[in-house]
C-alpha positions as CSV (number, residue, x, y, z in Angstrom):
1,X,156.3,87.1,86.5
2,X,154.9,86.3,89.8
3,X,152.1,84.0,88.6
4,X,154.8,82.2,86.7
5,X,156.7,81.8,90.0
6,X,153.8,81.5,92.5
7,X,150.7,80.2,90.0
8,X,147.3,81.2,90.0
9,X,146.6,80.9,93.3
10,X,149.5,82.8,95.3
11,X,147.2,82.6,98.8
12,X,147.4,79.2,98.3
13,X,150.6,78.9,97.7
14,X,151.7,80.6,100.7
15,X,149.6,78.7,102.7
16,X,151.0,75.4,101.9
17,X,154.6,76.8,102.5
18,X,154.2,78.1,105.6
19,X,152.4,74.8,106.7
20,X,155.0,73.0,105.5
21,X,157.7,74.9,107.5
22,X,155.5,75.3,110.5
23,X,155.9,71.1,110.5
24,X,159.9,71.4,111.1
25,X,160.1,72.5,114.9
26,X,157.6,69.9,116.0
27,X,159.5,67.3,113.5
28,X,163.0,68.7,115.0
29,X,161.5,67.9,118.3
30,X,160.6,63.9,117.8
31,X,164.0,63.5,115.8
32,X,165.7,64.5,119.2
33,X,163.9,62.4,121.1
34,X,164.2,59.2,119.3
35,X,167.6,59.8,119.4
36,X,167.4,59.9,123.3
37,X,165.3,57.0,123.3
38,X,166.9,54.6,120.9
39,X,171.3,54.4,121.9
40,X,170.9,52.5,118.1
41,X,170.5,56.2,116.3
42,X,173.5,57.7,115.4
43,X,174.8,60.8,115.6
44,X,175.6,61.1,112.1
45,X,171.8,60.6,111.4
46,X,170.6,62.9,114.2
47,X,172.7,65.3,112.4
48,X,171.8,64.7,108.4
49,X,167.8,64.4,109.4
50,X,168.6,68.1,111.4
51,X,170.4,69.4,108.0
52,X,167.4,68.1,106.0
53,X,164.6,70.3,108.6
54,X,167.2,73.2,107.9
55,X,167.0,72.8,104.5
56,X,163.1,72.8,104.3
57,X,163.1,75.7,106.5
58,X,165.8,78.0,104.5
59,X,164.1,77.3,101.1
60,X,160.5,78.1,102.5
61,X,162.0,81.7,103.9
62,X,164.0,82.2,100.9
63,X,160.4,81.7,98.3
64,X,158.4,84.1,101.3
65,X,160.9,86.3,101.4
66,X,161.4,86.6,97.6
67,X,157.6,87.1,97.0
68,X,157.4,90.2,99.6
69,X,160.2,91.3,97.5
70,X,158.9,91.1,93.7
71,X,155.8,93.1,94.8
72,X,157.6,95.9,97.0
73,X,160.9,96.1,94.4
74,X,159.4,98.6,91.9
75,X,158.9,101.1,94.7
76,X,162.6,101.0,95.7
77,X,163.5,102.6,92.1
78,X,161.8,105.8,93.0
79,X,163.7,106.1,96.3
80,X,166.4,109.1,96.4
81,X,165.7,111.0,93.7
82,X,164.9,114.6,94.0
83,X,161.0,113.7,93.5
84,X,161.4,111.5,97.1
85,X,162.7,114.6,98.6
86,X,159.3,115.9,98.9
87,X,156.8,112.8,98.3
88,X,156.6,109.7,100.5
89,X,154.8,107.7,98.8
90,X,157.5,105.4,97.7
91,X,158.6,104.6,101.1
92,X,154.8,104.2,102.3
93,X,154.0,101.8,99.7
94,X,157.2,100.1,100.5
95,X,155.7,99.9,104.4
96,X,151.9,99.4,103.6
97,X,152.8,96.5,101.3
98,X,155.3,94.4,104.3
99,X,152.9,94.7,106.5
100,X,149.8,93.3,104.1
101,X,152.1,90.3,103.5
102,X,153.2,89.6,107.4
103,X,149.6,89.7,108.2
104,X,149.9,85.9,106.1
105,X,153.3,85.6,107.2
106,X,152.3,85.4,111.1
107,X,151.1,82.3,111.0
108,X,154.4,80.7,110.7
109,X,155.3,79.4,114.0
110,X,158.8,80.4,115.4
111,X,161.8,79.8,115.1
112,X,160.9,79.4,111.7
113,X,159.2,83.2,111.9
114,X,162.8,84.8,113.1
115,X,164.4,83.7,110.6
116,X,162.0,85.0,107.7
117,X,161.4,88.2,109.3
118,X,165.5,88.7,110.1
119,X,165.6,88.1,106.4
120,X,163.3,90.6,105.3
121,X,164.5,93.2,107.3
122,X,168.1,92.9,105.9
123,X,167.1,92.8,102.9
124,X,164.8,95.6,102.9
125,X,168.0,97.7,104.6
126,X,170.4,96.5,102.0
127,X,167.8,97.8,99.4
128,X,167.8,101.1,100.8
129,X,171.1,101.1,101.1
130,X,171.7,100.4,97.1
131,X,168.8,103.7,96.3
132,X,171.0,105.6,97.9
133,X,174.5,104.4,97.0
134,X,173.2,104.9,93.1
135,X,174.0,108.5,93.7
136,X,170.9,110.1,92.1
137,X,171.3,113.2,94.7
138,X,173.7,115.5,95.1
139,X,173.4,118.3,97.4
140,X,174.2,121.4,96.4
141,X,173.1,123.5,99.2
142,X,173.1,123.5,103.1
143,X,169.4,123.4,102.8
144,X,169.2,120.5,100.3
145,X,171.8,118.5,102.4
146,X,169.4,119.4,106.1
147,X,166.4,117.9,103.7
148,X,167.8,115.1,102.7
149,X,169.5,113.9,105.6
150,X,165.9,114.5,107.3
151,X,164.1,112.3,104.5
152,X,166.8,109.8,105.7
153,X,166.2,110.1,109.3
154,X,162.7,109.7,109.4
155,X,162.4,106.8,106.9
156,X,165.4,105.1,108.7
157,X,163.1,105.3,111.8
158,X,159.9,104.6,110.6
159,X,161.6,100.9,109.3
160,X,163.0,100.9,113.1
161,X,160.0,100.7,113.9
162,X,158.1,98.3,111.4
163,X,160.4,95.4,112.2
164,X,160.1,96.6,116.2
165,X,156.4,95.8,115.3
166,X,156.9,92.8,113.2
167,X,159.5,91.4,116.5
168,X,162.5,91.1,114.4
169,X,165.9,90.3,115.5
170,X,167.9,91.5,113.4
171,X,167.9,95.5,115.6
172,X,171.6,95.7,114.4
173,X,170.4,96.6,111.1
174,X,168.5,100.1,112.7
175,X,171.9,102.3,112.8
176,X,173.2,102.0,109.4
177,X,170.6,104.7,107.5
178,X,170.9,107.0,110.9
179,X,174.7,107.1,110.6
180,X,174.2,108.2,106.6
181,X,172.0,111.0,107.7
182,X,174.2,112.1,109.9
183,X,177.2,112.5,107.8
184,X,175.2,113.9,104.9
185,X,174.4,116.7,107.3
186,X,177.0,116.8,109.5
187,X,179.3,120.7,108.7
188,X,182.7,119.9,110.4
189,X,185.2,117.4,109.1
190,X,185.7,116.1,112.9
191,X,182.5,115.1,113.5
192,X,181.9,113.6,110.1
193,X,185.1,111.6,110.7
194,X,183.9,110.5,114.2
195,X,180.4,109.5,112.5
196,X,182.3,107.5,109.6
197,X,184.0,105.7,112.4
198,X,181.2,105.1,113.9
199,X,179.6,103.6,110.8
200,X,182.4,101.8,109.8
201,X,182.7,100.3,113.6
202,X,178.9,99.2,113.5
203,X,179.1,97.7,110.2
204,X,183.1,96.4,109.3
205,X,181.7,95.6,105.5
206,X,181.8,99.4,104.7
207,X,184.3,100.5,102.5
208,X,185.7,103.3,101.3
209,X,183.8,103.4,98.1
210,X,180.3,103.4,100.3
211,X,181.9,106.7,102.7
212,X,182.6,107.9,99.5
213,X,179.2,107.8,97.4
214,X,178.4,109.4,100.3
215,X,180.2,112.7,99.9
216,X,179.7,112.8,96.7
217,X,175.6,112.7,98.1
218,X,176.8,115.4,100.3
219,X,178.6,117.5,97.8
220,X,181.8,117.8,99.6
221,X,184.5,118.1,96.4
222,X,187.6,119.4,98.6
223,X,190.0,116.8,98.3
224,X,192.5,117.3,101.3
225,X,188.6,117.4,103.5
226,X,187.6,113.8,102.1
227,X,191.0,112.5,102.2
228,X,190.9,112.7,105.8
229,X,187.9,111.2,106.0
230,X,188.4,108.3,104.0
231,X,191.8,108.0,105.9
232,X,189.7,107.1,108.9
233,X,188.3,103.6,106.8
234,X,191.5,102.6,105.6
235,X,193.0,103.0,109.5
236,X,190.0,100.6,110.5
237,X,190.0,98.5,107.6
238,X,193.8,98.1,108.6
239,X,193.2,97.4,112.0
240,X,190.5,94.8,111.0
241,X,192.9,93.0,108.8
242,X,195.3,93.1,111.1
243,X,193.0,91.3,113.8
244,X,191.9,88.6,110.9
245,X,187.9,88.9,112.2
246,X,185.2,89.2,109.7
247,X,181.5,89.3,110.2
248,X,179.4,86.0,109.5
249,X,176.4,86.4,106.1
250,X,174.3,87.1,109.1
251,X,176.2,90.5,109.9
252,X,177.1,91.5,106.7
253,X,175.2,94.3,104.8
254,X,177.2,96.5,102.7
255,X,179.0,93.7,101.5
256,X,175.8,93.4,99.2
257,X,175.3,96.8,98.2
258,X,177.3,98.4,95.3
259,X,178.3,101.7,94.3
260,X,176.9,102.3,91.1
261,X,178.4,106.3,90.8
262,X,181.0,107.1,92.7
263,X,182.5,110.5,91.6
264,X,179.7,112.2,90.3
265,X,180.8,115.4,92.2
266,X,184.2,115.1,91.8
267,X,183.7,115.5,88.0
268,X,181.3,118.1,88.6
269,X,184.1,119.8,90.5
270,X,186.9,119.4,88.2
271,X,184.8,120.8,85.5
272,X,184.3,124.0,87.3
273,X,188.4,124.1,87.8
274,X,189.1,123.3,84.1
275,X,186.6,125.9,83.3
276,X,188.2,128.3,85.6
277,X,191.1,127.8,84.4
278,X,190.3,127.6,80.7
279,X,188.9,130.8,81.4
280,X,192.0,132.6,82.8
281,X,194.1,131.6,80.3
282,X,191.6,132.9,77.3
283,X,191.8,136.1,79.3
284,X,195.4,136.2,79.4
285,X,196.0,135.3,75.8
286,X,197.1,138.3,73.7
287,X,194.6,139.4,71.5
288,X,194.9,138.3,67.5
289,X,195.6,141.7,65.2
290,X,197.0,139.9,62.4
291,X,196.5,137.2,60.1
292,X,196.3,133.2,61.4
293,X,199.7,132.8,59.6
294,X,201.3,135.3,61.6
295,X,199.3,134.6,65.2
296,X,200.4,130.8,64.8
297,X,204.2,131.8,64.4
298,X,203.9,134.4,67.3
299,X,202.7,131.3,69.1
300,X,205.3,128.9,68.1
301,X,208.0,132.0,68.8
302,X,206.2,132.0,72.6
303,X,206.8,128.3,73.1
């Protein structure tokens, strides 16, 4: 698949796409001052030849960005699961792989660079974000919930840091895996509703299906306990609608990331009520002496 999309000769191919980008900014450049020099130049032609550079740019960020991609995508499907809790070698590939390609990738000149690196790092959020929305996990024990909100932590930082390294822009991006470690191990429904607020202050895309994956993640099956919680995203999604102001593409990340299993818990919850209950009733069911005729009209006499 990526020789189909890249050909033989993918250093090549790189090459000639980051030259041709890397010719925009000087091109940008003489386009403004022509338009200085010569009063004939319109600005309606000033303004197409800039939508044209942009154009070149965008599609030469989207096919860099989209190659880093294909290569590092098979490591994202062995994120969050219970095999990651204890291996890192997903995340490390994930990591050793970005930085191979940037060492190519430098040579753009900026801004072109911002913009490819700004897209990478979203993107590479976003995907994390979608392992562990797919709700693989769920904690069943303090201990489980303290490791995997560590796992979280320390992967959240170490991309902090790779895109400190790589100078992107984009630092917004750094709080949203911090804040989904934090309320996986957070004990007190207070301070998991002040972290969900948090969250959902930082990033206005969340919604109450993301806080919600994320209990389930948690194991918290009480529903008065994530009813309040969840109460605290419909308040701000209220207030939000209310003020009529939403984030641009360039400040939207959950928007992008779906919740492939919401209720896993809640269904494993409900099944230990029915069972409870299924079992209290069998106990309290008189015992069968006679024949099935007989036990079926003493139950139709009881109803």
């Amino acid at each position: 698949m990526q020789s189909g999309m890249f050909g033989d000769n993918e250093d090549g191919y790189v090459s000639k796409t980051i030259a041709l980008v890397n010719c925009c900014p000087p091109f940008r450049g003489f386009v403004q001052r022509c338009a200085q020099c010569d009063p004939s130049v319109s600005e309606d032609s000033l303004r197409r030849a800039n939508k044209a550079l942009d154009h070149i740019v965008q599609l030469g960020v989207r096919v860099l960005s989209e190659r880093l991609y294909l290569h590092i995508r098979p490591f994202f499907e062995r994120l969050v699961k219970r095999k990651w809790l204890s291996n890192a070698e997903p995340y490390e590939q994930i990591e050793a792989l970005i930085k191979e390609h940037f060492k190519k990738y430098h040579r753009m000149d900026s801004p072109p660079y911002q913009l490819l690196v700004a897209e990478v790092h979203r993107r590479v959020v976003m995907e994390y974000l979608r392992s562990v929305m797919r709700g693989r996990i769920i904690c069943t024990s303090m201990k489980m919930r303290k490791r995997m909100a560590g796992r979280l932590r320390d992967e959240g930082k170490q991309i902090k840091v790779l895109f400190k390294d790589l100078e992107s822009p984009s630092c917004w991006l750094d709080g949203a895996i911090a804040h989904l470690s934090e309320i996986i191990q957070l004990e007190d429904v207070p301070s998991i509703q002040m972290e969900v607020g948090v969250l959902v202050r930082e990033f206005p895309d969340v919604r109450k299906k993301h806080v919600s994956a994320i209990l389930n993640i948690r194991g918290l099956t009480r529903q008065s306990e994530r009813q309040e919680i969840l109460n605290i995203v419909k308040d701000l999604e209220s207030s939000e609608a209310a003020g009529g102001s939403m984030p641009t593409r360039e400040r939207l990340l959950f928007h992008e990331v779906p919740v492939t299993s919401e209720v896993p818990c809640l269904n494993l919850g409900l099944s230990r009520v029915a069972l409870s209950a299924s079992a209290c009733f069998t106990a309290l069911r008189p015992r069968q002496r006679r024949g099935r005729n007989t036990s079926q009209e003493t139950t139709e006499d009881g109803l």
